[in-house]
C-alpha positions in Angstrom: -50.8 -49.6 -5.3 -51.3 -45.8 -4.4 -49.4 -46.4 -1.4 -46.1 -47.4 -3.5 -46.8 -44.5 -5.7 -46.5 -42.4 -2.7 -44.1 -44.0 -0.9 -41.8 -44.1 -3.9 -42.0 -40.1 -4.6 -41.2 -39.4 -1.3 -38.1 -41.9 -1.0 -37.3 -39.8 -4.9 -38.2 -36.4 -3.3 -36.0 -37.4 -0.3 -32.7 -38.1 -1.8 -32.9 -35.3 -4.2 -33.6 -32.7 -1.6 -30.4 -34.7 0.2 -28.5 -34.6 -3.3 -29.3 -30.4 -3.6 -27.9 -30.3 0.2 -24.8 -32.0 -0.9 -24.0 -30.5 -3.4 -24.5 -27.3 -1.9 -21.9 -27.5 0.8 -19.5 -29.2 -1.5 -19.3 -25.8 -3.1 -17.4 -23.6 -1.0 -15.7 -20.8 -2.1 -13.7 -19.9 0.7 -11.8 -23.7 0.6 -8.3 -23.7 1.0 -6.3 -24.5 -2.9 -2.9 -26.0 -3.2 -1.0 -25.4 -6.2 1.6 -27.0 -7.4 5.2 -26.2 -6.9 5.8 -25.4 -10.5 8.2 -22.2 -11.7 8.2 -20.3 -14.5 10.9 -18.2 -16.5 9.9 -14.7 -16.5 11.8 -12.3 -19.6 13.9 -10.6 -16.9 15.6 -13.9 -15.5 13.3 -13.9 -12.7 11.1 -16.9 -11.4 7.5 -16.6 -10.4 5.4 -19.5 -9.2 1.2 -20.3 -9.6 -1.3 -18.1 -7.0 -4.7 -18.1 -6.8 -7.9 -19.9 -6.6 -6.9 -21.1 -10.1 -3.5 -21.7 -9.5 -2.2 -19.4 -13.0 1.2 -18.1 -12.6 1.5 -14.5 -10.6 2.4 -11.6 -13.3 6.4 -11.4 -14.3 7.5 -8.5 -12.8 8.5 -7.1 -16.2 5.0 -7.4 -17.2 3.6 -4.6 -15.5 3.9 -5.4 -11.7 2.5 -7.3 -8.5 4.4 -10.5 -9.3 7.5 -11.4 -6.9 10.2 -13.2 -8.7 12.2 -15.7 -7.0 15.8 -14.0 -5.3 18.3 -13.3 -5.3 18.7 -10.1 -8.0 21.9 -8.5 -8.5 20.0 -5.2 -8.0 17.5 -3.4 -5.2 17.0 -0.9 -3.1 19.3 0.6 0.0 19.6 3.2 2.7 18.9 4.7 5.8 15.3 5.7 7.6 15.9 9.0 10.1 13.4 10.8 12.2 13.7 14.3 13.1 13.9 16.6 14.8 14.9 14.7 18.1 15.3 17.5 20.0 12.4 19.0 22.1 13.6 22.4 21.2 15.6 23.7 18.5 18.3 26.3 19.3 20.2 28.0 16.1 23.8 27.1 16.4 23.1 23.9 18.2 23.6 20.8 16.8 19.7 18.2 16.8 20.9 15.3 14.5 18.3 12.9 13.0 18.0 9.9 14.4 18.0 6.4 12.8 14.5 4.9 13.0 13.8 1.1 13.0 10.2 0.4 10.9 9.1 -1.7 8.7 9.6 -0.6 5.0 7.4 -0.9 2.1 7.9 -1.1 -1.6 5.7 -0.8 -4.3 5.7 -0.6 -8.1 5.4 3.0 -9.2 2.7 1.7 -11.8 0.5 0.0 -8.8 -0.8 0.5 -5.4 0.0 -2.8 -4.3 2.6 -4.0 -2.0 5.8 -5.5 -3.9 7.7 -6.1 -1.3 8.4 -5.5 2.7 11.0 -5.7 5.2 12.2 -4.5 8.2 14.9 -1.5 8.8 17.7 -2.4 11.7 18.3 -0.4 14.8 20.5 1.6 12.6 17.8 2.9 10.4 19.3 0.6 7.3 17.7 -1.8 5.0 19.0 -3.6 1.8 16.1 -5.1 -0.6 17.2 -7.0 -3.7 14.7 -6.6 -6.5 14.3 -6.4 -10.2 14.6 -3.7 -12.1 11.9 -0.9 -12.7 10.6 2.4 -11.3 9.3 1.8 -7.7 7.8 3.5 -4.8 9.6 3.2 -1.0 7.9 4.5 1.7 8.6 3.6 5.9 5.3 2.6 8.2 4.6 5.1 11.0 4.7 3.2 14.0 3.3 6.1 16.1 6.6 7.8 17.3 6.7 9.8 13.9 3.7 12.4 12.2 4.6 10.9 8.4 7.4 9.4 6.5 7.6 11.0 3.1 7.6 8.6 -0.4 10.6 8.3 -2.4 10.7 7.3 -6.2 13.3 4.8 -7.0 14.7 3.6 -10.5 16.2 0.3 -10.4 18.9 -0.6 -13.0 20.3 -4.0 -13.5 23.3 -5.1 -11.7 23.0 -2.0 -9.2 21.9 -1.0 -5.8 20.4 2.5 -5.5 20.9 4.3 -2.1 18.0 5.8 -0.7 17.3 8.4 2.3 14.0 8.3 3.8 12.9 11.0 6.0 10.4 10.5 8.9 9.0 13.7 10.7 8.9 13.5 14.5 6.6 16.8 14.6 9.1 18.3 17.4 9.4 22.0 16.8 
């Protein structure tokens, strides 16, 4: 009879050592989550969808920032990124315009540090962005051909498009 004893604890021991094991790699917390496809209506008119490992809707963008709405707004950000000086030396009564520069562009709420929205300039230097209203930050990526592109606070108002200009300084003196 001892020998069931013991062969019964270690079948028991066994499978729950293989049940811990289990259950250990069905726990990952790095697995992929699908949410489902499900909108809701933010204050300003907007739409934002679920995120996350939770799948909660993303933050209205009225709400204090980081959540994307679903386009198109009637309003955004436009203009024109130059670099400058072009010229590898400046004379006085010579003309050295600026010239477009094609980068990618970033906007951010002015109340966060995180990315709100990207896109890329044309060969012209211009970019359109529609987004909802509220104070934001725009700011050009240095792609190595200029020393720093400056920030410029925008304040977006319903129904309108603010122009921007955003400077980009080559370094050339």
């Amino acid at each position: 009879m001892s020998k069931k004893i013991i062969f019964g604890l270690i079948t028991l021991l066994t499978l729950a050592i293989f049940g811990v094991l289990v259950g250990l790699s069905g726990s990952k917390s790095d697995e992929q989550v699908f949410c489902t496809q499900e909108a809701k209506l933010c204050p300003d008119g907007s739409y934002v969808g679920r995120t996350g490992p939770r799948c909660e809707f993303a933050e209205c963008p009225s709400v204090g920032g980081g959540g994307a709405g679903i386009l198109p707004y009637q309003s955004g950000i436009g203009g024109t990124i130059l670099r400058g000086p072009m010229c590898p030396v400046m004379r006085v009564g010579e003309e050295c315009p600026d010239a477009p520069y094609e980068t990618d562009v970033v906007v951010r709420r002015a109340s966060s540090e995180k990315t709100f929205a990207t896109m890329k300039s044309g060969k012209d230097g211009k970019f359109l962005i529609n987004l909802p209203p509220g104070d934001y930050i725009v700011n050009a990526v240095n792609n190595g051909i200029s020393k720093t592109c400056g920030d410029v606070s925008v304040t977006v108002s319903p129904d309108r498009v603010e122009n921007i200009v955003i400077s980009c300084d080559t370094g050339i003196r």
